[in-house]
PDB file of N, CA, C and O in Angstrom, chain B, residues numbered from 101:
ATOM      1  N   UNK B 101     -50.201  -3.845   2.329  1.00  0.00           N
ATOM      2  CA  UNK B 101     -49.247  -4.849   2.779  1.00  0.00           C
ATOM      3  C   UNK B 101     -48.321  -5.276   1.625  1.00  0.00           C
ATOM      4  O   UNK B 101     -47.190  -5.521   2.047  1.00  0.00           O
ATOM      5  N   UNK B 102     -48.479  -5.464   0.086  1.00  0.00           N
ATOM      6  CA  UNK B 102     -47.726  -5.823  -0.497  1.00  0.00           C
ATOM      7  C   UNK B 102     -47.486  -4.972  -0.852  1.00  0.00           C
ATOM      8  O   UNK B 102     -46.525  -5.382  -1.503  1.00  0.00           O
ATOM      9  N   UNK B 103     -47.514  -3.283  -1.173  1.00  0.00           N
ATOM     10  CA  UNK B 103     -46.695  -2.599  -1.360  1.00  0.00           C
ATOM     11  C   UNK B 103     -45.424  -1.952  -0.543  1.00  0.00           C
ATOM     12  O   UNK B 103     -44.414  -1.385  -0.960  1.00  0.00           O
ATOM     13  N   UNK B 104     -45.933  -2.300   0.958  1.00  0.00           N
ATOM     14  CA  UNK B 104     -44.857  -2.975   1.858  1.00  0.00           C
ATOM     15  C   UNK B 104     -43.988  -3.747   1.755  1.00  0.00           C
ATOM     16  O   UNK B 104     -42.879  -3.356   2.117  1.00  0.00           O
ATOM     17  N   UNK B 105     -44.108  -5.025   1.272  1.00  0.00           N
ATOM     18  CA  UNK B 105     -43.166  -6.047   1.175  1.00  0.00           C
ATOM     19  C   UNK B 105     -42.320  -5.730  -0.651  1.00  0.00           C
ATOM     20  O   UNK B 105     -41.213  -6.214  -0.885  1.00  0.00           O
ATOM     21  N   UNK B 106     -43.036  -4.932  -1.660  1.00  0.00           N
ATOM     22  CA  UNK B 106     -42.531  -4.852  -2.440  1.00  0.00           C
ATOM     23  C   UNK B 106     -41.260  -3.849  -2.304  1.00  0.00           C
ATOM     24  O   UNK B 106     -40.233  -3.949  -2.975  1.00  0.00           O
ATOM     25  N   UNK B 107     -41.479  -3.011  -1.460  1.00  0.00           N
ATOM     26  CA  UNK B 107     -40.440  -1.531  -0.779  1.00  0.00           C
ATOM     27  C   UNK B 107     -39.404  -2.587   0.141  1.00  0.00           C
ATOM     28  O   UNK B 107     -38.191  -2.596  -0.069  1.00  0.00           O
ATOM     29  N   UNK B 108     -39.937  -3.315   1.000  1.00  0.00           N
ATOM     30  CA  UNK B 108     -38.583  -3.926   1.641  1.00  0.00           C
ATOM     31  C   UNK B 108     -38.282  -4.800   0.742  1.00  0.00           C
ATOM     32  O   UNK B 108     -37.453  -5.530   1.284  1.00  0.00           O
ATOM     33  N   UNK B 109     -38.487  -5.201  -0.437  1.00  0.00           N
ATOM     34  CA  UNK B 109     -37.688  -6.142  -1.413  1.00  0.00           C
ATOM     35  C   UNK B 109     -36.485  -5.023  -2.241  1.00  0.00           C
ATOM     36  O   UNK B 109     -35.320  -5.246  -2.570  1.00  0.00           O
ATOM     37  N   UNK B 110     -37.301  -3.822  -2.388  1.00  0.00           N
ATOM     38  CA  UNK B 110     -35.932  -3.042  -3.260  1.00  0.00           C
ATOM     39  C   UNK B 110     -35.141  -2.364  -2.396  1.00  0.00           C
ATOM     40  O   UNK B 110     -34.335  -1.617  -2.950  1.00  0.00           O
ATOM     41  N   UNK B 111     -35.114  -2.390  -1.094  1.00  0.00           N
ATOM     42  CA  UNK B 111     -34.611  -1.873  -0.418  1.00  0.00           C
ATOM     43  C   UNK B 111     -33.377  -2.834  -0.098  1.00  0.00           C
ATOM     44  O   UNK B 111     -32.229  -2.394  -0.169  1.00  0.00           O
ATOM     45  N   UNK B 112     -33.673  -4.312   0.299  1.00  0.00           N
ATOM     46  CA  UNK B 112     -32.810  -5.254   0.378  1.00  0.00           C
ATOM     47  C   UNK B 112     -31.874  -5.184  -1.153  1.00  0.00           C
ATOM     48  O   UNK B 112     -30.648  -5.075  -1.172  1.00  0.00           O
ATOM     49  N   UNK B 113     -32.507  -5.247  -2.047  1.00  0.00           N
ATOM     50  CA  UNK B 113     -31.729  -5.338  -3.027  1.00  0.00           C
ATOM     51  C   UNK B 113     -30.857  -4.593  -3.446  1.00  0.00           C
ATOM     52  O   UNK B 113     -29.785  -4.882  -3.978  1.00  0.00           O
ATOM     53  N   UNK B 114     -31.435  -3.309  -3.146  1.00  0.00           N
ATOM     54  CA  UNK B 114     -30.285  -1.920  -3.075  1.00  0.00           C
ATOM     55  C   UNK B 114     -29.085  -2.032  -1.999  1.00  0.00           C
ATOM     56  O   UNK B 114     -28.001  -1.509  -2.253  1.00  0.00           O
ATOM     57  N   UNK B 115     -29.245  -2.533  -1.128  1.00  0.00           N
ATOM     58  CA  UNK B 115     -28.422  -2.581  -0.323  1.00  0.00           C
ATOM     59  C   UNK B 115     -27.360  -3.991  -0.532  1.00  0.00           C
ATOM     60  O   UNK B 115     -26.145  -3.923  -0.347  1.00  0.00           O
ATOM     61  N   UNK B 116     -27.969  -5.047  -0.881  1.00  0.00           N
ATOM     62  CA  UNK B 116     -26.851  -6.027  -1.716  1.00  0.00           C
ATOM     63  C   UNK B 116     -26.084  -5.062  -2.449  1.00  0.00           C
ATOM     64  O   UNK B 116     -24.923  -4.816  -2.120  1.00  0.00           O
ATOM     65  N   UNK B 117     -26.643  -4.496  -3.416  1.00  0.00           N
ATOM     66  CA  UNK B 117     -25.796  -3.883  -4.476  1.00  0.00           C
ATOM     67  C   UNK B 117     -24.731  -2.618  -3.716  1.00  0.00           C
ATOM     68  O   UNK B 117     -23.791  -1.931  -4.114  1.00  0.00           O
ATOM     69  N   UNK B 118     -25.187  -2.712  -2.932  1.00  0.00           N
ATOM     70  CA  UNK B 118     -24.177  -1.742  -1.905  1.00  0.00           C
ATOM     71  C   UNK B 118     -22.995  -1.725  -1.500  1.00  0.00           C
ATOM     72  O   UNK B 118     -22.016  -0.979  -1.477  1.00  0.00           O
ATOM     73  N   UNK B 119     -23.470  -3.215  -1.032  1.00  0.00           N
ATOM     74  CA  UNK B 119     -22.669  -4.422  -0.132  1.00  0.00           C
ATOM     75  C   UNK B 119     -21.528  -5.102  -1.434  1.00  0.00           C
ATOM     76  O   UNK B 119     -20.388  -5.417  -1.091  1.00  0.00           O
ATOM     77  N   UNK B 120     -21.715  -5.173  -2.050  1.00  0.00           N
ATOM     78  CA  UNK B 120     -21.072  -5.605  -3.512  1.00  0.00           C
ATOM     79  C   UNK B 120     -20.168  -4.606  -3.720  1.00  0.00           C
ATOM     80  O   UNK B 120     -19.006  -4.727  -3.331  1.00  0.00           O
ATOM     81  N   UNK B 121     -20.482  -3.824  -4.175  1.00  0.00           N
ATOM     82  CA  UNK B 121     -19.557  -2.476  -4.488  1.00  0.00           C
ATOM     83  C   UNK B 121     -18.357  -2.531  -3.550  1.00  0.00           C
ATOM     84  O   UNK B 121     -17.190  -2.809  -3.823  1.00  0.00           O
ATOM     85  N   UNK B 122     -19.090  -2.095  -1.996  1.00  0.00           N
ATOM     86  CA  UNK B 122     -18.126  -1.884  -1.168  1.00  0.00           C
ATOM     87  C   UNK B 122     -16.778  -2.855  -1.397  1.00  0.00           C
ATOM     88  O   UNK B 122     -15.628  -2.592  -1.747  1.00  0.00           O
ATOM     89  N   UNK B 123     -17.537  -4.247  -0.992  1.00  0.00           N
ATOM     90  CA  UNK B 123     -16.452  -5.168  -1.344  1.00  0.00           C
ATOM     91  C   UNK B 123     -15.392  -5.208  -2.447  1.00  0.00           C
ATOM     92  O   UNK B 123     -14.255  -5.645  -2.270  1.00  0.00           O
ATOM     93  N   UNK B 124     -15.846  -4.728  -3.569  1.00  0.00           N
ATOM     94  CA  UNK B 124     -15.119  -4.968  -4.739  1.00  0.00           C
ATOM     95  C   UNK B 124     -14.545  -3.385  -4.381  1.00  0.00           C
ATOM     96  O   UNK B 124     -13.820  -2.957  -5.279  1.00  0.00           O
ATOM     97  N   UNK B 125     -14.681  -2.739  -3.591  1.00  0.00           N
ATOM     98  CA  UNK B 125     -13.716  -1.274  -3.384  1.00  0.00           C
ATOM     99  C   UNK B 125     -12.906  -1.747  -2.425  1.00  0.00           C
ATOM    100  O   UNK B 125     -11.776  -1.259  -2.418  1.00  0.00           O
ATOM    101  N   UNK B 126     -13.112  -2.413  -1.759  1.00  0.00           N
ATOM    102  CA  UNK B 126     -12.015  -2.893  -0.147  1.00  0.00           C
ATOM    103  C   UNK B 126     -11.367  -3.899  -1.108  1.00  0.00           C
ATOM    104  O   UNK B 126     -10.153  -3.821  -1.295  1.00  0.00           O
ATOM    105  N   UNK B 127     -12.097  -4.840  -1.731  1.00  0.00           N
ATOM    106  CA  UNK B 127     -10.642  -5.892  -2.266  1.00  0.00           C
ATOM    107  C   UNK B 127      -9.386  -5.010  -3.350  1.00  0.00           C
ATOM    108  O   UNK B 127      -8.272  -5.436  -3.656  1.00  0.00           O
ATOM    109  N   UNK B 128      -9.938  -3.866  -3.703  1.00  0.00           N
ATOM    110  CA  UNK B 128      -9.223  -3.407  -4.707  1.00  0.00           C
ATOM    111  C   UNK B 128      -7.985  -2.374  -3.803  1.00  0.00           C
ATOM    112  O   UNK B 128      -6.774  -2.310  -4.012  1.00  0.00           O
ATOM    113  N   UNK B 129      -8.704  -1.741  -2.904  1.00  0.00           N
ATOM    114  CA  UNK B 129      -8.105  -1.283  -1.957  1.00  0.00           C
ATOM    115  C   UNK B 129      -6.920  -1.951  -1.186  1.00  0.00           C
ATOM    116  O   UNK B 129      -5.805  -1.500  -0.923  1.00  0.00           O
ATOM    117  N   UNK B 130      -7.269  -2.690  -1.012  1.00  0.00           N
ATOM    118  CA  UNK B 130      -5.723  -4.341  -0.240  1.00  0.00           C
ATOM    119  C   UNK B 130      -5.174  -4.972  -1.265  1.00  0.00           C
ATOM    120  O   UNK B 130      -4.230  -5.759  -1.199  1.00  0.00           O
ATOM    121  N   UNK B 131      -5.861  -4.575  -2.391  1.00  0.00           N
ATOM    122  CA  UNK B 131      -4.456  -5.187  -3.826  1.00  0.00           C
ATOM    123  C   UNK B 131      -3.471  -4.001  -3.806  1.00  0.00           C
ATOM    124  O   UNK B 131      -2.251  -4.142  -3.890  1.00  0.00           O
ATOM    125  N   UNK B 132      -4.190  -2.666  -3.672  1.00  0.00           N
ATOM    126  CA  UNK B 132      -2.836  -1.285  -3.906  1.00  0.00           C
ATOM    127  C   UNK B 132      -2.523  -1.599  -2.402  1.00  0.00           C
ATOM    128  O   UNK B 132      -1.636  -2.448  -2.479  1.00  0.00           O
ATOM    129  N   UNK B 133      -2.732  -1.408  -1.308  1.00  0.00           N
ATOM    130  CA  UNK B 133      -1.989  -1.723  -0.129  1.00  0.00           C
ATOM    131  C   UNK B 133      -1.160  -2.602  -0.156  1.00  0.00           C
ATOM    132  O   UNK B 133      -0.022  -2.311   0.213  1.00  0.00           O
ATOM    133  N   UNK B 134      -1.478  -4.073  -0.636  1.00  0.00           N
ATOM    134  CA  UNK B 134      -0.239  -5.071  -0.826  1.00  0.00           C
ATOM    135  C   UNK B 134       0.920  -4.563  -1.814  1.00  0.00           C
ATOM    136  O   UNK B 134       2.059  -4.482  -1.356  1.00  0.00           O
ATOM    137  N   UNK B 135       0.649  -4.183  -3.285  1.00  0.00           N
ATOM    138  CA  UNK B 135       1.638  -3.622  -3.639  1.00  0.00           C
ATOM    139  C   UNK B 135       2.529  -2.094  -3.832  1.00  0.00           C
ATOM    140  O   UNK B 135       3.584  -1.843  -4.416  1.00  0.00           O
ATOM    141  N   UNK B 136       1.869  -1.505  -3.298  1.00  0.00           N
ATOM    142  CA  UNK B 136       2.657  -0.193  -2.139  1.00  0.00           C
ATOM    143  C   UNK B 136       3.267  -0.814  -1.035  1.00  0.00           C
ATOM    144  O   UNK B 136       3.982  -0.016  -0.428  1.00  0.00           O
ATOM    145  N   UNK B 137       3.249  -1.948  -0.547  1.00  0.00           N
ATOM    146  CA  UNK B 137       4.019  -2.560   0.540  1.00  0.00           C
ATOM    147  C   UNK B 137       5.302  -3.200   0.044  1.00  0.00           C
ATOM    148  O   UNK B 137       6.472  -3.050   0.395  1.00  0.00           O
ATOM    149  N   UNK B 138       4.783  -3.888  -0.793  1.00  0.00           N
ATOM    150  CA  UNK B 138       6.145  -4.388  -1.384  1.00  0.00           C
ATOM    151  C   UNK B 138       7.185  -3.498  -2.344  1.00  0.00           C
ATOM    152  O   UNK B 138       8.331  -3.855  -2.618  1.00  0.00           O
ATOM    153  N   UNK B 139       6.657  -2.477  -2.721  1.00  0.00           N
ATOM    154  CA  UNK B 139       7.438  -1.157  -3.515  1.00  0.00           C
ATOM    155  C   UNK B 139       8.241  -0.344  -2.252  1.00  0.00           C
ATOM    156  O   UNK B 139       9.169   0.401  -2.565  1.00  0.00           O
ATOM    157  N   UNK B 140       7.810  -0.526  -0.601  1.00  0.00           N
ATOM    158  CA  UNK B 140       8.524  -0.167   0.221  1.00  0.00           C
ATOM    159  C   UNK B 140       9.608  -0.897   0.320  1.00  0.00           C
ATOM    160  O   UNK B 140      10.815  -0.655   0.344  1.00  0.00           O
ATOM    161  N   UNK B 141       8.754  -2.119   0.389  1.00  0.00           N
ATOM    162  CA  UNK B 141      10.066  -3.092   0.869  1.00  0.00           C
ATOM    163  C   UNK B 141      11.158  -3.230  -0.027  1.00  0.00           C
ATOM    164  O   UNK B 141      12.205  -3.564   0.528  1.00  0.00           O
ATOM    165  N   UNK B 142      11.236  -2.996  -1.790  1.00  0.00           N
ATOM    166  CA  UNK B 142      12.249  -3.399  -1.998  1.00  0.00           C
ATOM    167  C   UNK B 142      12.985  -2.112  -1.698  1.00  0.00           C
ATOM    168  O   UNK B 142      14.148  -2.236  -1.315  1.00  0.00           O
ATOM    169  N   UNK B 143      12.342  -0.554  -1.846  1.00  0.00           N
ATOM    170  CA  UNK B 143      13.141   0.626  -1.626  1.00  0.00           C
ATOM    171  C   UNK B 143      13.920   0.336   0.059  1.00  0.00           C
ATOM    172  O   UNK B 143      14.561   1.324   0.417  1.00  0.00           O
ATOM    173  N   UNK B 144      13.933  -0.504   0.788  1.00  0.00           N
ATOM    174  CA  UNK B 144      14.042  -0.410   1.893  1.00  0.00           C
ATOM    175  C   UNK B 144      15.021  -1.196   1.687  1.00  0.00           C
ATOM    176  O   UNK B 144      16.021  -0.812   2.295  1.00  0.00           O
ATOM    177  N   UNK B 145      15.205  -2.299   0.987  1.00  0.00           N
ATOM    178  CA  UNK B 145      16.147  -3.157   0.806  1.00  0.00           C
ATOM    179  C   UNK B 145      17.265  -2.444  -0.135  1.00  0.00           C
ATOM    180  O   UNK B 145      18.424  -2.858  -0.090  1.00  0.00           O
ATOM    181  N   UNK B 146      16.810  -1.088  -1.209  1.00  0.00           N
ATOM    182  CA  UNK B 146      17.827  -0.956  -2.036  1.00  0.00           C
ATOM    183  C   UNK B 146      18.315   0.254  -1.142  1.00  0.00           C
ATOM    184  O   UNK B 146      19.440   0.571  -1.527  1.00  0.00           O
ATOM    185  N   UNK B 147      17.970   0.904  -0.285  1.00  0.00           N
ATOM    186  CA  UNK B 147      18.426   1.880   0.673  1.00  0.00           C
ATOM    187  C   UNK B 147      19.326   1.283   1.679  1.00  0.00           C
ATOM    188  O   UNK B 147      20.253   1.913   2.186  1.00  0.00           O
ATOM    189  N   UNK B 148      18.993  -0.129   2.001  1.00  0.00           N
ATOM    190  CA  UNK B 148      19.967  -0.559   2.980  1.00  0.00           C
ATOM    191  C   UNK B 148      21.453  -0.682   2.163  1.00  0.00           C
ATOM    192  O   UNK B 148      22.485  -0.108   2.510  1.00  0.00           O
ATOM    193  N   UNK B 149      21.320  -1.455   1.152  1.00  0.00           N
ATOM    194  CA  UNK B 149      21.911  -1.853  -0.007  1.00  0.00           C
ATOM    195  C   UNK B 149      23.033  -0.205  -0.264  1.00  0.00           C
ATOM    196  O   UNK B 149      24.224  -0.340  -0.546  1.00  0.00           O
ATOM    197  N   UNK B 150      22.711   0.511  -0.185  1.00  0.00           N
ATOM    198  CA  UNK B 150      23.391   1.766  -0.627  1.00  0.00           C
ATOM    199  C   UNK B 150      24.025   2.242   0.775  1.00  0.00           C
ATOM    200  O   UNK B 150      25.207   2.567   0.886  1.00  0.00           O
ATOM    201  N   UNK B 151      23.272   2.242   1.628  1.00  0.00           N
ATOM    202  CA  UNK B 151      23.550   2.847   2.757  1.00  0.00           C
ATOM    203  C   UNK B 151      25.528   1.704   3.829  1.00  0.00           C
ATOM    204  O   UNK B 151      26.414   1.941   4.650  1.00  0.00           O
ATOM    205  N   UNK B 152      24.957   0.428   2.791  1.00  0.00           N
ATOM    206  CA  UNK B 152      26.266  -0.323   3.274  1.00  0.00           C
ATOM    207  C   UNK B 152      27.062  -0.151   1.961  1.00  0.00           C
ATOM    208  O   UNK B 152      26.769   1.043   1.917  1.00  0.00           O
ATOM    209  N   UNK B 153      27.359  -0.216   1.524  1.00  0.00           N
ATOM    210  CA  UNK B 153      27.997   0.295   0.524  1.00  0.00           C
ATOM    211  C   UNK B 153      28.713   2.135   0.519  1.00  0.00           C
ATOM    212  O   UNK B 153      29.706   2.477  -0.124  1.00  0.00           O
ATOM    213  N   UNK B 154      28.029   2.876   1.243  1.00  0.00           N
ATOM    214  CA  UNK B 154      28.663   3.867   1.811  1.00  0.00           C
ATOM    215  C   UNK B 154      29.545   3.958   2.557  1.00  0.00           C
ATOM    216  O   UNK B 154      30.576   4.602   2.361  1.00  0.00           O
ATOM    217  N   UNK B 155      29.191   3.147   3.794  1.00  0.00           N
ATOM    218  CA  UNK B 155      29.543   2.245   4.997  1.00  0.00           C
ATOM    219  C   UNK B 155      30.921   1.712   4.518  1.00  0.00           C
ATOM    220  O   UNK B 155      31.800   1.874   5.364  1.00  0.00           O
ATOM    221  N   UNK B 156      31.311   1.132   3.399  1.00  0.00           N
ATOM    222  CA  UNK B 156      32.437   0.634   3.105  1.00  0.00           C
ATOM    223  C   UNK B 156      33.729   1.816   2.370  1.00  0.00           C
ATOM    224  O   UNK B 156      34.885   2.119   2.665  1.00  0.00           O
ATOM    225  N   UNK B 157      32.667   2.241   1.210  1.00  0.00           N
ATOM    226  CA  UNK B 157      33.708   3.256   0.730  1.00  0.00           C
ATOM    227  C   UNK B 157      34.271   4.528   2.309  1.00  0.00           C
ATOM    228  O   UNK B 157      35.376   4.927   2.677  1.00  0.00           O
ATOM    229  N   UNK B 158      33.095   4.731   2.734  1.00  0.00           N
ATOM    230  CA  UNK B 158      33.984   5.505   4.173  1.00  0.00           C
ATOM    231  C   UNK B 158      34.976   4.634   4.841  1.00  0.00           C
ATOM    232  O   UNK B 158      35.874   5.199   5.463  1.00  0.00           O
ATOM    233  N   UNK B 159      34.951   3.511   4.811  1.00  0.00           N
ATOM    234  CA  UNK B 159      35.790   2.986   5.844  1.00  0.00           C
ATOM    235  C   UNK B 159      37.174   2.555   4.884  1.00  0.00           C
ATOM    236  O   UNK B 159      38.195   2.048   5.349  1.00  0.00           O
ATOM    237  N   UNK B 160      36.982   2.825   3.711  1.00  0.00           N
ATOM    238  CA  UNK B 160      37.893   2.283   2.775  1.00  0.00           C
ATOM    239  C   UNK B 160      38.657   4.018   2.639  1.00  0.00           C
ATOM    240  O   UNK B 160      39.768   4.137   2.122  1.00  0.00           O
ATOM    241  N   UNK B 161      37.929   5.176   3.141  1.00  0.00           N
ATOM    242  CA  UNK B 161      38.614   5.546   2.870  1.00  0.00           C
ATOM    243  C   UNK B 161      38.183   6.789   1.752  1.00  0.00           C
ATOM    244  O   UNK B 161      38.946   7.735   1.560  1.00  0.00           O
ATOM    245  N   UNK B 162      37.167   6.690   1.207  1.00  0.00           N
ATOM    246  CA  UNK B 162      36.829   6.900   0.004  1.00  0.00           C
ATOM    247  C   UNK B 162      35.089   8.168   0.532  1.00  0.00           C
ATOM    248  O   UNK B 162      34.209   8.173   1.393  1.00  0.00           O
ATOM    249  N   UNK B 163      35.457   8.901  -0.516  1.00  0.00           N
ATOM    250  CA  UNK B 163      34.103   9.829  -0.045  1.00  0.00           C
ATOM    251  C   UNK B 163      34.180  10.563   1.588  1.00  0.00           C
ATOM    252  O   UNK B 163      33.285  11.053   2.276  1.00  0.00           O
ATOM    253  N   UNK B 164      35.682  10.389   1.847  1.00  0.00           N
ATOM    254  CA  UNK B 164      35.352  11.112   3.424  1.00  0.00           C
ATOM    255  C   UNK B 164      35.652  12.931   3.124  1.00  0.00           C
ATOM    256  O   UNK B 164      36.556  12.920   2.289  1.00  0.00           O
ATOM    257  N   UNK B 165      35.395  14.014   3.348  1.00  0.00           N
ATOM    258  CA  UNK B 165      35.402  15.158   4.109  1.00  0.00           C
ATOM    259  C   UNK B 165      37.100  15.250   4.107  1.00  0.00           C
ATOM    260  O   UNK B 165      37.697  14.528   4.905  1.00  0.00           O
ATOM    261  N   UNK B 166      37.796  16.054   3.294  1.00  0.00           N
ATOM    262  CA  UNK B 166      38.919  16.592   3.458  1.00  0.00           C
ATOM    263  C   UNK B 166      39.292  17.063   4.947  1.00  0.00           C
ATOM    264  O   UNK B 166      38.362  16.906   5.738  1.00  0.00           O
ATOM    265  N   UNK B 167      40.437  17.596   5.474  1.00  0.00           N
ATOM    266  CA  UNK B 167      40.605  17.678   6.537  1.00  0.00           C
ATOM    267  C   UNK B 167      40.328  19.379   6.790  1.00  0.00           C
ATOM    268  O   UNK B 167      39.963  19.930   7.829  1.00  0.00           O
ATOM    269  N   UNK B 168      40.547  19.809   5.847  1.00  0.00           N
ATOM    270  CA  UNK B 168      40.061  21.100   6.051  1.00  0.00           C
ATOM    271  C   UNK B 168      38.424  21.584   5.925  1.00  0.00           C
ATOM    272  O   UNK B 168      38.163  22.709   5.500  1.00  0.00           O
ATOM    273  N   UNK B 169      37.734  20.974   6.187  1.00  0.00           N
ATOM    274  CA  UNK B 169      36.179  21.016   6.222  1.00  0.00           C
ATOM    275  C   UNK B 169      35.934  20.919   7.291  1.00  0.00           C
ATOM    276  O   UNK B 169      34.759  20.917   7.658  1.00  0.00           O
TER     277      UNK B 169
END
């Protein structure tokens, strides 16, 4: 019997230490997810940023396709 209860004591304990790990792999995991999110977002903002700015020089006139193309 107590070499029973000594096996479900390291067994629990192994498995805390499990449970620990994991966690400290998932929190580390949603720190690079949060900032891979925001490295989208500003590319998304500097793509819009370019993409109107195209938007203008074409309409200005500028960067269009000769007529013979």
């Amino acid at each position: 019997m107590q070499d029973e209860i000594i096996e479900l004591q390291s067994k629990l304990s192994f498995q805390e230490q499990t449970i620990n790990e994991l966690n400290n792999a998932l929190v580390s995991q949603q720190q690079q997810i949060d900032h891979l999110q925001q490295k989208i977002k500003l590319l998304e903002d500097s793509l819009t940023e370019v993409d109107e700015q195209a938007g203008l020089l074409t309409e200005q006139g500028q960067h269009e396709k000769p007529p013979h193309y």
